[in-house]
MIDOSE-1310 file (N, C-alpha, C; in nm, 2 decimals, decimal comma, always signed):
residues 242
xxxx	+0,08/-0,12/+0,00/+0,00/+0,00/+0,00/+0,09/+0,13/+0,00; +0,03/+0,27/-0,05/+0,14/+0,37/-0,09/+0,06/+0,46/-0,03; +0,08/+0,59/+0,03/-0,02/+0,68/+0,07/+0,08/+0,78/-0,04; +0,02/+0,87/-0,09/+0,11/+0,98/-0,13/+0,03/+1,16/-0,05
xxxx	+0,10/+1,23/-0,02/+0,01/+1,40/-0,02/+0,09/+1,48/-0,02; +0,05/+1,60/-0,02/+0,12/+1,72/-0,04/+0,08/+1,88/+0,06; +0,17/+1,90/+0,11/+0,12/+2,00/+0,16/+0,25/+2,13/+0,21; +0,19/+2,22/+0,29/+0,31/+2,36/+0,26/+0,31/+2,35/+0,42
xxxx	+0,43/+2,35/+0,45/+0,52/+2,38/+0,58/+0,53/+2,58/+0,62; +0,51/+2,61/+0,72/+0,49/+2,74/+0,75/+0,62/+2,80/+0,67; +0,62/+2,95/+0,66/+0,69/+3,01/+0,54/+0,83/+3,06/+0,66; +0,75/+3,05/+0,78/+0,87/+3,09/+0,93/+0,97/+2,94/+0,96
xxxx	+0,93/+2,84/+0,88/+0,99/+2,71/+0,95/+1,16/+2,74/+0,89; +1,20/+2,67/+0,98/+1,37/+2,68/+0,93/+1,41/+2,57/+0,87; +1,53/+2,64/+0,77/+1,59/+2,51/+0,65/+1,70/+2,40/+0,77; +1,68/+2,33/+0,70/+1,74/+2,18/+0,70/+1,73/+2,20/+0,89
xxxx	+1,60/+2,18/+0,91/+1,59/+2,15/+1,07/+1,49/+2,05/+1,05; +1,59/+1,90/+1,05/+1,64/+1,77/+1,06/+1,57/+1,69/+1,15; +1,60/+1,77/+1,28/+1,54/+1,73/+1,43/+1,38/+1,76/+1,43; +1,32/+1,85/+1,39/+1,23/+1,87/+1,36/+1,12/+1,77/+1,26
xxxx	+1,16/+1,77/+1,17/+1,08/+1,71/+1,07/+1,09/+1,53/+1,10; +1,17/+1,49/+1,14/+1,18/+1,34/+1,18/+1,11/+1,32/+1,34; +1,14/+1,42/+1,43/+1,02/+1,41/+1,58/+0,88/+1,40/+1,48; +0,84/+1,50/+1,45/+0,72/+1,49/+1,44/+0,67/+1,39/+1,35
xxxx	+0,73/+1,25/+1,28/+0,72/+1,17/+1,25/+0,70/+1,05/+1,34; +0,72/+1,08/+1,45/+0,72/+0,99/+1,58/+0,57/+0,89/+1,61; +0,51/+1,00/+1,59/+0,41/+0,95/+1,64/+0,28/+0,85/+1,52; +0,32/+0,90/+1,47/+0,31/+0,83/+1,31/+0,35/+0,66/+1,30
xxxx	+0,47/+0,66/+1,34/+0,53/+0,55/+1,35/+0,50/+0,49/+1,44; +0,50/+0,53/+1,52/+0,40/+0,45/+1,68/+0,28/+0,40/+1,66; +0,21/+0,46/+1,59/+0,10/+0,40/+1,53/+0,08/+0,33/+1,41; +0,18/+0,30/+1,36/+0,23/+0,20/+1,28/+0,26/+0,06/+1,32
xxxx	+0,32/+0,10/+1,40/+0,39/-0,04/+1,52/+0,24/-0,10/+1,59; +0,14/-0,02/+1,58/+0,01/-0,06/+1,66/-0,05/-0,15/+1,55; -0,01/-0,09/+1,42/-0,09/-0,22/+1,33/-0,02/-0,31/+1,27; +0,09/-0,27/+1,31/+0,22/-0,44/+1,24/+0,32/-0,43/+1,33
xxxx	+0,37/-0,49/+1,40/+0,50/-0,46/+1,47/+0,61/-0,47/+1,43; +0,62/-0,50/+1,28/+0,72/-0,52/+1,21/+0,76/-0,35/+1,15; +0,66/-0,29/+1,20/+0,71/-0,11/+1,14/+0,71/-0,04/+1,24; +0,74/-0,09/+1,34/+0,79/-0,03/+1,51/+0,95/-0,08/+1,52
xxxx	+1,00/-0,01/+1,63/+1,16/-0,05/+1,67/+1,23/+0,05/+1,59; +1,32/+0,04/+1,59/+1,39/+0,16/+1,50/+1,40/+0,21/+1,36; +1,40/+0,26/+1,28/+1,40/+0,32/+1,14/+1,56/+0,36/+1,13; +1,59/+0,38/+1,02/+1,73/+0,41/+0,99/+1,70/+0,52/+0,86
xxxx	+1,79/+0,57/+0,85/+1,84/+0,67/+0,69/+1,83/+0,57/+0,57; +1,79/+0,61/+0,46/+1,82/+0,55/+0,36/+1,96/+0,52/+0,31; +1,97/+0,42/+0,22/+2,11/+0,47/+0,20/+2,14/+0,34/+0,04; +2,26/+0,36/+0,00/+2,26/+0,31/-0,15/+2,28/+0,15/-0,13
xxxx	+2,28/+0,09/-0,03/+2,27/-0,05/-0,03/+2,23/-0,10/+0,11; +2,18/-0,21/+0,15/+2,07/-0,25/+0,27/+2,21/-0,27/+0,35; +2,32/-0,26/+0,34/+2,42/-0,27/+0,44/+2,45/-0,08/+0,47; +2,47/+0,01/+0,41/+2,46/+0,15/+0,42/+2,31/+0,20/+0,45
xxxx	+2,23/+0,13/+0,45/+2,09/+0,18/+0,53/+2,05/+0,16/+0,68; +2,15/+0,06/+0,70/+2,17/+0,03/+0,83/+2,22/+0,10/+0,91; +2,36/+0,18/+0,88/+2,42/+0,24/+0,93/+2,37/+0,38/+1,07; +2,26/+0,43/+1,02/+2,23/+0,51/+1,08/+2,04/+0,51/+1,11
xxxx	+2,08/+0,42/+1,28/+1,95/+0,45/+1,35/+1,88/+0,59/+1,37; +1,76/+0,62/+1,38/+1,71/+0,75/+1,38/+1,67/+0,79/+1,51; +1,59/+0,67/+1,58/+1,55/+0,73/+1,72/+1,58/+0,68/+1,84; +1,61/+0,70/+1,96/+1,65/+0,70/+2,06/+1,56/+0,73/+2,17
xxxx	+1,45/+0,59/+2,14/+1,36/+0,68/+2,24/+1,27/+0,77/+2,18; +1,22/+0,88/+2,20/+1,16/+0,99/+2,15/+1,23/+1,07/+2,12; +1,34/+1,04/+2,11/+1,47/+1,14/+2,08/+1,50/+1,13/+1,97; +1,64/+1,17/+1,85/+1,66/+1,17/+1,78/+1,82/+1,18/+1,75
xxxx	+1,87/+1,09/+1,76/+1,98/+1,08/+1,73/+2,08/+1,13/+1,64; +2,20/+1,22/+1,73/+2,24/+1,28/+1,72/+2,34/+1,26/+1,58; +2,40/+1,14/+1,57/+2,47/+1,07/+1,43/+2,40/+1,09/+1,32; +2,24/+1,09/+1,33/+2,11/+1,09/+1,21/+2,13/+1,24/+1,18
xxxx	+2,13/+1,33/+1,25/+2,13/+1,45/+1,21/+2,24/+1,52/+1,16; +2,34/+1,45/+1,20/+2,48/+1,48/+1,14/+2,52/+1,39/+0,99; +2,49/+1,29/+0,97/+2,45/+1,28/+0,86/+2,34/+1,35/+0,74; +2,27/+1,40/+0,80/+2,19/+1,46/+0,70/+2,24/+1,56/+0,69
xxxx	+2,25/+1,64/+0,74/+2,35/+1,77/+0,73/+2,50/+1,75/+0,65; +2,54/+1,65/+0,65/+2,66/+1,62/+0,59/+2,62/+1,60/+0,44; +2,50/+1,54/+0,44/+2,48/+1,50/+0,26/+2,40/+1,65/+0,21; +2,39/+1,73/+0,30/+2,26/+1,83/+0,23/+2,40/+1,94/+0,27
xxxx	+2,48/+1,95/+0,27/+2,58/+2,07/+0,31/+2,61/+2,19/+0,20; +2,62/+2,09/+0,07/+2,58/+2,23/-0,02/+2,44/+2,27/-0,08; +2,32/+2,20/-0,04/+2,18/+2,23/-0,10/+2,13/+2,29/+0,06; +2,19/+2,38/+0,14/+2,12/+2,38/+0,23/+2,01/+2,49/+0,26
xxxx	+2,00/+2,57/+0,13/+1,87/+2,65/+0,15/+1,77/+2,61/+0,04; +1,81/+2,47/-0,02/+1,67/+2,43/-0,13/+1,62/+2,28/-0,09; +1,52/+2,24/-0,15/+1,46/+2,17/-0,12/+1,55/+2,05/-0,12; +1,50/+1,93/-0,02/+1,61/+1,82/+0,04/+1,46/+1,72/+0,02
xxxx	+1,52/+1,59/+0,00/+1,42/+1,47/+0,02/+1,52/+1,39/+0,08; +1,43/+1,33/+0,17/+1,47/+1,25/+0,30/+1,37/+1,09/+0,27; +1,48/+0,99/+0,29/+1,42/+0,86/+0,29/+1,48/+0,81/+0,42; +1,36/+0,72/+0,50/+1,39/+0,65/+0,60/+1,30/+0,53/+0,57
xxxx	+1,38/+0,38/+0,66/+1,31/+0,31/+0,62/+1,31/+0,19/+0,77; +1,24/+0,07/+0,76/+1,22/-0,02/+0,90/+1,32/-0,09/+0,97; +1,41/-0,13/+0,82/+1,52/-0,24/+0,83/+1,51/-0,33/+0,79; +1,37/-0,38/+0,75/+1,36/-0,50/+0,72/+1,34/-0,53/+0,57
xxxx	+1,36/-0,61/+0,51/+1,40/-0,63/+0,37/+1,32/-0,75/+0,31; +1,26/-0,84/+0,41/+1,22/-0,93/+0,38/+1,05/-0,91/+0,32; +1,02/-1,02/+0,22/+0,91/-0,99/+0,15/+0,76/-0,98/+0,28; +0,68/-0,85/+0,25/+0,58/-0,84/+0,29/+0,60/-0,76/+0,42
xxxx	+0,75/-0,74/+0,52/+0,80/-0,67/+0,62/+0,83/-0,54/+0,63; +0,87/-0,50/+0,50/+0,94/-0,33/+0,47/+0,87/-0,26/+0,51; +0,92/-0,13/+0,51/+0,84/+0,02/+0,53/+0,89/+0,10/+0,49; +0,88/+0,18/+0,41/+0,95/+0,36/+0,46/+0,85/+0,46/+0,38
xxxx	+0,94/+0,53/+0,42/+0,88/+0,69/+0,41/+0,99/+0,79/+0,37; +0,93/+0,87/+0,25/+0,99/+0,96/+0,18/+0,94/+1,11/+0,18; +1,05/+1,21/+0,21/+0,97/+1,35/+0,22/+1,04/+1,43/+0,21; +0,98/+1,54/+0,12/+1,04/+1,66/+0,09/+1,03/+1,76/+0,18
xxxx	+1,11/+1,88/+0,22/+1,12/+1,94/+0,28/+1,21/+2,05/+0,21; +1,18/+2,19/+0,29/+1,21/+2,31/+0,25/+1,22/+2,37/+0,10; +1,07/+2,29/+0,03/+1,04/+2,38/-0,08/+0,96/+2,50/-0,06; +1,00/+2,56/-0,13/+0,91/+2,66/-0,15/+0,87/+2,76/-0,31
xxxx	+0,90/+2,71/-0,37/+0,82/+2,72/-0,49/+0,73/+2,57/-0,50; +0,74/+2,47/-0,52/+0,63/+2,34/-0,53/+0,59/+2,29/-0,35; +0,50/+2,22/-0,36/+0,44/+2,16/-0,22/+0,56/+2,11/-0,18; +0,57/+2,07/-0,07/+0,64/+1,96/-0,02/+0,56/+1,84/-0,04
xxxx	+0,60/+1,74/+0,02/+0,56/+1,59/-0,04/+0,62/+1,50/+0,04; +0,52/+1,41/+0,09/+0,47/+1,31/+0,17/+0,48/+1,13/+0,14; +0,53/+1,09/+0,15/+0,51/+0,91/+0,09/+0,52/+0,83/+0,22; +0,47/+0,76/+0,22/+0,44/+0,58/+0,32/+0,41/+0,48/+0,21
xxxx	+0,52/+0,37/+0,21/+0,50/+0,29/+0,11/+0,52/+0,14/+0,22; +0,38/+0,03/+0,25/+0,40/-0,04/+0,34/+0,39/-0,18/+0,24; +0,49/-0,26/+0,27/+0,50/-0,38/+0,14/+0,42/-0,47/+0,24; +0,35/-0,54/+0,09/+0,26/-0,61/+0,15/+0,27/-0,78/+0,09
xxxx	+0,24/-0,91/+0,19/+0,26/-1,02/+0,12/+0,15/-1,07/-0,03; -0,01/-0,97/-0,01/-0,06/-0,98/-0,12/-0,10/-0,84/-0,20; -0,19/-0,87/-0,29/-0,22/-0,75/-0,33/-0,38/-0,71/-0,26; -0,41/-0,83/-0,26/-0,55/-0,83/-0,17/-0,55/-0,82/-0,03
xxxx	-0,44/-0,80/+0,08/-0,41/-0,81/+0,21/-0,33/-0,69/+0,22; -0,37/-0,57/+0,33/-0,26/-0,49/+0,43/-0,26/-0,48/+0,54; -0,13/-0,48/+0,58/-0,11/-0,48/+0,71/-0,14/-0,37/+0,79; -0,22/-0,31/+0,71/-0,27/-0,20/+0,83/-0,41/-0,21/+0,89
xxxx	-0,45/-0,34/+0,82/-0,64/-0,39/+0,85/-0,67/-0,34/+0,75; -0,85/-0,30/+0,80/-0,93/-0,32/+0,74/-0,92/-0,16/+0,70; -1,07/-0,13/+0,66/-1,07/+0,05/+0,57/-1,05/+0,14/+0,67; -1,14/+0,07/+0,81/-1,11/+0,21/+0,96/-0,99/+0,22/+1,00
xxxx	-0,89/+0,06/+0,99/-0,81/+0,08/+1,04/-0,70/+0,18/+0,98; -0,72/+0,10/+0,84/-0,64/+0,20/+0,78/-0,63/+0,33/+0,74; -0,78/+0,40/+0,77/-0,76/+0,54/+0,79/-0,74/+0,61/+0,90; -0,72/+0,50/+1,02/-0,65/+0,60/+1,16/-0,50/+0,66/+1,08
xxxx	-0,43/+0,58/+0,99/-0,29/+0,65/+0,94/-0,31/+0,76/+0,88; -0,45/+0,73/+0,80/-0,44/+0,85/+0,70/-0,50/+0,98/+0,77; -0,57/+0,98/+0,90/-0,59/+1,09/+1,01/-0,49/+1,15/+1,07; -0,38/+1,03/+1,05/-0,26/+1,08/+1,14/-0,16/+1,11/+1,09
xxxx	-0,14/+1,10/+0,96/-0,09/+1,25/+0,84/-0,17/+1,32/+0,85; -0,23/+1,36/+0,84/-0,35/+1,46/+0,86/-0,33/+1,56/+0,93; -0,28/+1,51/+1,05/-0,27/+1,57/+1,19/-0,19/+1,65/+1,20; -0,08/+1,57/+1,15/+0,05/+1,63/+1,13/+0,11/+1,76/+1,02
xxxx	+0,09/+1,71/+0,90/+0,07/+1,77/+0,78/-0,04/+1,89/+0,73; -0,15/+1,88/+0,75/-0,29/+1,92/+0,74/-0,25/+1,97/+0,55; -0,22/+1,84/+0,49/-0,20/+1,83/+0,35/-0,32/+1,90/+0,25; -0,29/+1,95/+0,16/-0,38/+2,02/+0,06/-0,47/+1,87/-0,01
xxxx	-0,37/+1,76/-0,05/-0,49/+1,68/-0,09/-0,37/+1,50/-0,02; -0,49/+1,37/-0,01/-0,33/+1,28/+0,00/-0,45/+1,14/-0,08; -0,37/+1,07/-0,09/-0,43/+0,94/-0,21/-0,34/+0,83/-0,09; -0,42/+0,75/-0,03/-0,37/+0,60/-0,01/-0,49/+0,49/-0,08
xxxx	-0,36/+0,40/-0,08/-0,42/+0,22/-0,17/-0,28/+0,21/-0,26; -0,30/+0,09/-0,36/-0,25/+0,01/-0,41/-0,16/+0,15/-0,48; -0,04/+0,12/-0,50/+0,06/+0,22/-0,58/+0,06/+0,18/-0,76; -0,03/+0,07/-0,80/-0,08/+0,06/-0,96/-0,19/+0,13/-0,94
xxxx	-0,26/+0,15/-0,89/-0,34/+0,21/-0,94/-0,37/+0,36/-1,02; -0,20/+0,41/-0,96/-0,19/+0,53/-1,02/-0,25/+0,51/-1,19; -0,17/+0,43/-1,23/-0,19/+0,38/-1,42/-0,36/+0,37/-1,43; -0,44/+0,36/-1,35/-0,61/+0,31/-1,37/-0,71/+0,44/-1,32
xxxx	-0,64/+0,61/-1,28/-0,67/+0,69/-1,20/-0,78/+0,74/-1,36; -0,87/+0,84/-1,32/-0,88/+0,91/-1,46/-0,82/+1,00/-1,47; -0,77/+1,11/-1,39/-0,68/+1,21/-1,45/-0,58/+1,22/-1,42; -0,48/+1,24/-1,50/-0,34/+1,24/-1,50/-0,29/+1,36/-1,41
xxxx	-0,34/+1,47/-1,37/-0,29/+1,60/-1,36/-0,37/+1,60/-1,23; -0,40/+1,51/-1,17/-0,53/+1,56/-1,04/-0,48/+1,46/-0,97; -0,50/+1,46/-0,83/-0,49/+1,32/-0,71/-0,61/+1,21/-0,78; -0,57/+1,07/-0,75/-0,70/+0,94/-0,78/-0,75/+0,95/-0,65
xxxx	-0,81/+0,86/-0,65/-0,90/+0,83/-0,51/-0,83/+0,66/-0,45; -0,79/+0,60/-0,51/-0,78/+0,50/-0,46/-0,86/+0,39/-0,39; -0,82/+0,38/-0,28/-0,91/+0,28/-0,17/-0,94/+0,48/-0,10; -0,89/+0,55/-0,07/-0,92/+0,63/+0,05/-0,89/+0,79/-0,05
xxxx	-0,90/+0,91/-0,05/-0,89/+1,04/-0,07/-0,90/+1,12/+0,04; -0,82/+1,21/+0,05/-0,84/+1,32/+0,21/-0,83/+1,43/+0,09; -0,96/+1,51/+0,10/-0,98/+1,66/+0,12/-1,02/+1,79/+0,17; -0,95/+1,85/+0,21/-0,96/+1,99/+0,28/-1,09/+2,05/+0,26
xxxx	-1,20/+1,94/+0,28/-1,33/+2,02/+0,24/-1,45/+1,94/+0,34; -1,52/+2,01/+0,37/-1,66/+1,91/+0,46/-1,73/+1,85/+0,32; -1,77/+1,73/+0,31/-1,84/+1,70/+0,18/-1,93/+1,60/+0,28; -2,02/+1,62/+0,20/-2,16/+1,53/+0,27/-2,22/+1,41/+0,16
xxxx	-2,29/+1,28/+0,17/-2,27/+1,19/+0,08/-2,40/+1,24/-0,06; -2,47/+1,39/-0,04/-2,50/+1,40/-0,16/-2,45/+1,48/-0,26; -2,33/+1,55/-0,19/-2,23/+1,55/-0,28/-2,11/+1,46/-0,36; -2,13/+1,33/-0,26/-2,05/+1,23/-0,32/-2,11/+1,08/-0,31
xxxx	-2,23/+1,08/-0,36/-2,31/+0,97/-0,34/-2,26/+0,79/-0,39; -2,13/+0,82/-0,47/-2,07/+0,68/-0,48/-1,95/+0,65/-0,40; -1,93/+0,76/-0,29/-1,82/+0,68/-0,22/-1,92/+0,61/-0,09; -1,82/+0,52/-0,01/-1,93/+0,38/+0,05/-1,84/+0,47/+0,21
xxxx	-1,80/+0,53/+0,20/-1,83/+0,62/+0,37/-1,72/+0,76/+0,32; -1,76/+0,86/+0,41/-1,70/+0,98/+0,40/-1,63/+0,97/+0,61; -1,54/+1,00/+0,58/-1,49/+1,03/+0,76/-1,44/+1,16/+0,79; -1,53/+1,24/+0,81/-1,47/+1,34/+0,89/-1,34/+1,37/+0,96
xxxx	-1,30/+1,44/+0,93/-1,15/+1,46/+1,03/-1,17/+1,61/+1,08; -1,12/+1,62/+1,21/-1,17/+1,74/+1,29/-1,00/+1,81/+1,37; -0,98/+1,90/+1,37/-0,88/+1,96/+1,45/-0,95/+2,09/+1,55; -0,92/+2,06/+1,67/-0,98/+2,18/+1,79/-1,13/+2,15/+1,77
xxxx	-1,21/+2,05/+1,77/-1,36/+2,06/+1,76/-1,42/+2,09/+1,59; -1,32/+2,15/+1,50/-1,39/+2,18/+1,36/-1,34/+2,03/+1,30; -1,42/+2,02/+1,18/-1,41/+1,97/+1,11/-1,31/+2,05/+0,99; -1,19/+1,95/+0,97/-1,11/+2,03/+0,86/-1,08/+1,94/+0,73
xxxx	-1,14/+1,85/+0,73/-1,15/+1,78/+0,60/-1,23/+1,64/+0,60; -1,23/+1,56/+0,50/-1,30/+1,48/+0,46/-1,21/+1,34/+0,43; -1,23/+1,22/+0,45/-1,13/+1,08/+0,39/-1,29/+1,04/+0,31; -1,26/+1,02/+0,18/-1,34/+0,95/+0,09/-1,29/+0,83/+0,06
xxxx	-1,35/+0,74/+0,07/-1,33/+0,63/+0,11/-1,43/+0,49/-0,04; -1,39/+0,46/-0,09/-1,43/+0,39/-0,22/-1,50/+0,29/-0,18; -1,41/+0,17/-0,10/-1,44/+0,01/-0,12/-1,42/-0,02/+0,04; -1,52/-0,09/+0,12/-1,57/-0,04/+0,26/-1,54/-0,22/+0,30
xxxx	-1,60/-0,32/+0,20/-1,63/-0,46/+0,26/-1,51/-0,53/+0,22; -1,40/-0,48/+0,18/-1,29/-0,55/+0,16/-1,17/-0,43/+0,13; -1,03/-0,52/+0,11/-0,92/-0,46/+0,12/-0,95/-0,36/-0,06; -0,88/-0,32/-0,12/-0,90/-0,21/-0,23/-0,81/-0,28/-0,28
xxxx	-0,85/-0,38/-0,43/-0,79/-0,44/-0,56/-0,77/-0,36/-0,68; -0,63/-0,32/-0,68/-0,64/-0,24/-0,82/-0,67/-0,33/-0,89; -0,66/-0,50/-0,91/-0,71/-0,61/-1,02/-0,82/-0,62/-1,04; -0,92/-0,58/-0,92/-1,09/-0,62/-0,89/-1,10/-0,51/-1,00
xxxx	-1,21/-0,49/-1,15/-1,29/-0,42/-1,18/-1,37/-0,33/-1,09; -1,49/-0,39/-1,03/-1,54/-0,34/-0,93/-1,48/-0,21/-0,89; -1,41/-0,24/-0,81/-1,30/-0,13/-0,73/-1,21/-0,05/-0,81; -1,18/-0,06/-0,91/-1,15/+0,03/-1,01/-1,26/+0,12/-1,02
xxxx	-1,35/+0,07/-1,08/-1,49/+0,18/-1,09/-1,52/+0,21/-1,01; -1,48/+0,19/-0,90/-1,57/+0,25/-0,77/-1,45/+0,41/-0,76; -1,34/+0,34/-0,77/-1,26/+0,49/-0,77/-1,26/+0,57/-0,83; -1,32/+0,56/-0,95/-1,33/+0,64/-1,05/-1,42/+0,75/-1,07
xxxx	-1,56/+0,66/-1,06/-1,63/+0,71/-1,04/-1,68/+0,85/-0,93; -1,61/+0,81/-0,82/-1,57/+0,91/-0,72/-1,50/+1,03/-0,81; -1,38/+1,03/-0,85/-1,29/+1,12/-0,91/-1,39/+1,19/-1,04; -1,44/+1,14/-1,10/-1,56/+1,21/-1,20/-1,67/+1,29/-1,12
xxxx	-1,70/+1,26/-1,02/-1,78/+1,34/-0,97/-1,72/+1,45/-0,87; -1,59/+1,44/-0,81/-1,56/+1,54/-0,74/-1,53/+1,66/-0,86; -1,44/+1,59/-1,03/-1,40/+1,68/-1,09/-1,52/+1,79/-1,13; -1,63/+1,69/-1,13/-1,74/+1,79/-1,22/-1,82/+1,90/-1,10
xxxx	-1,75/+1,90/-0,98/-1,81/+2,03/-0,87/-1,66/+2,08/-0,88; -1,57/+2,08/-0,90/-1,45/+2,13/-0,90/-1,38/+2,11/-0,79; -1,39/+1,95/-0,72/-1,38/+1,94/-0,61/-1,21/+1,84/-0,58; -1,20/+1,80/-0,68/-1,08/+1,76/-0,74/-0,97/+1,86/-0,81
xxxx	-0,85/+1,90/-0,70/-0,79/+2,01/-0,77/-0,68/+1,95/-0,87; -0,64/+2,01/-0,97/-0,53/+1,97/-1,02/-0,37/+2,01/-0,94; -0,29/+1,91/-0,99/-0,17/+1,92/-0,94/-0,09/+2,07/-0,92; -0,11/+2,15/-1,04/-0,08/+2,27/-1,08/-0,07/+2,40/-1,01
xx	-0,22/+2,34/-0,97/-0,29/+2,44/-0,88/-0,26/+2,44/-0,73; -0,22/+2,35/-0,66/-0,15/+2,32/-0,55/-0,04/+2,42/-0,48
């Protein structure tokens, strides 16, 4: 399963603050660990072979280790006022076990950008459960990020979306908007997401009684059909426009 989203980091945040952007990843991860325990324990830096990705643990606790951030700073030493992408990942390499997460940071002409890519033993099976469960994750980017738009489910699916230039819908869509089911009468639940008591967006949600098959037809049309009706209220932004 792949989540992708996009969203803008305050314009006061400071470049290449390392410590920052990997804390607030914490808790994200902890809640990860609640639906597989294979994506709990430590995370490491990416790096150009599974022996150099090992090299550098990230957390310490709720802390952040101090080697992790001297490494980043060492590879980002001459890009240090433009945008940096950061991969971290579980350790684990084995089929159906992996995890990581990719993210951009300190753009500021395009969004920044968000990825969780959780490998799974089928295409019909994720380790994150069922549709609720798996949108406590997508609440809790949410939380963190308060993203302009984010797409989780199957990462083919991208190839089966209808528009090229706009987010798909997937198994799940988060938008920045209250929508109610007569404005989106083919998705099979809408979930509210709320910060301080408001409501600040919406998870549209496709395929409710099973896991989301980019192979199942069915579930193809079900996403689709969603993305045709948000486009025609203008409720689907394009990429551009972001």
């Amino acid at each position: 399963m792949h989540l992708t989203s996009q969203h803008r980091d305050s314009e006061n945040s400071r470049k290449s603050d390392f410590e920052f952007h990997l804390l607030r990843l914490r808790p994200l991860i902890a809640l990860l660990a609640e639906k597989d325990a294979k994506l709990g324990g430590n995370w490491f830096l990416g790096g150009s072979s599974i022996a150099d990705a090992q090299r550098f643990p990230i957390f310490n606790g709720n802390a952040i280790r101090k080697e992790a951030i001297d490494e980043l700073q060492r590879k980002t030493a001459d890009d240090s006022d433009n945008a940096k992408f950061i991969g971290i990942w579980n350790g684990d390499s084995r089929k159906g076990c992996g995890g990581s997460i990719d993210f951009c940071i300190d753009s500021t002409v395009f969004a920044n950008t968000f990825e969780l890519t959780v490998n799974e033993m089928t295409a019909k099976t994720s380790r994150l459960g069922n549709y609720r469960s798996a949108a406590d994750v997508v609440e809790k980017v949410v939380e963190i990020y308060t993203p302009s738009n984010l797409t989780f489910g199957p990462r083919k699916y991208q190839a089966k979306q209808v528009f090229e230039d706009r987010p798909g819908v997937s198994w799940m869509l988060y938008l920045p908007h209250v929508l109610t089911p007569a404005q989106v009468p083919e998705a099979r639940d809408l979930i509210p997401v709320t910060r301080d008591g408001n409501q600040q967006g919406t998870i549209i949600v496709s395929v409710t009684d099973d896991v989301f098959d980019v192979s199942n037809r069915e579930h193809v049309e079900a996403a689709n059909d969603i993305e045709i009706r948000l486009a025609d209220q203008d409720l689907l932004p394009r990429f551009v426009d972001l």
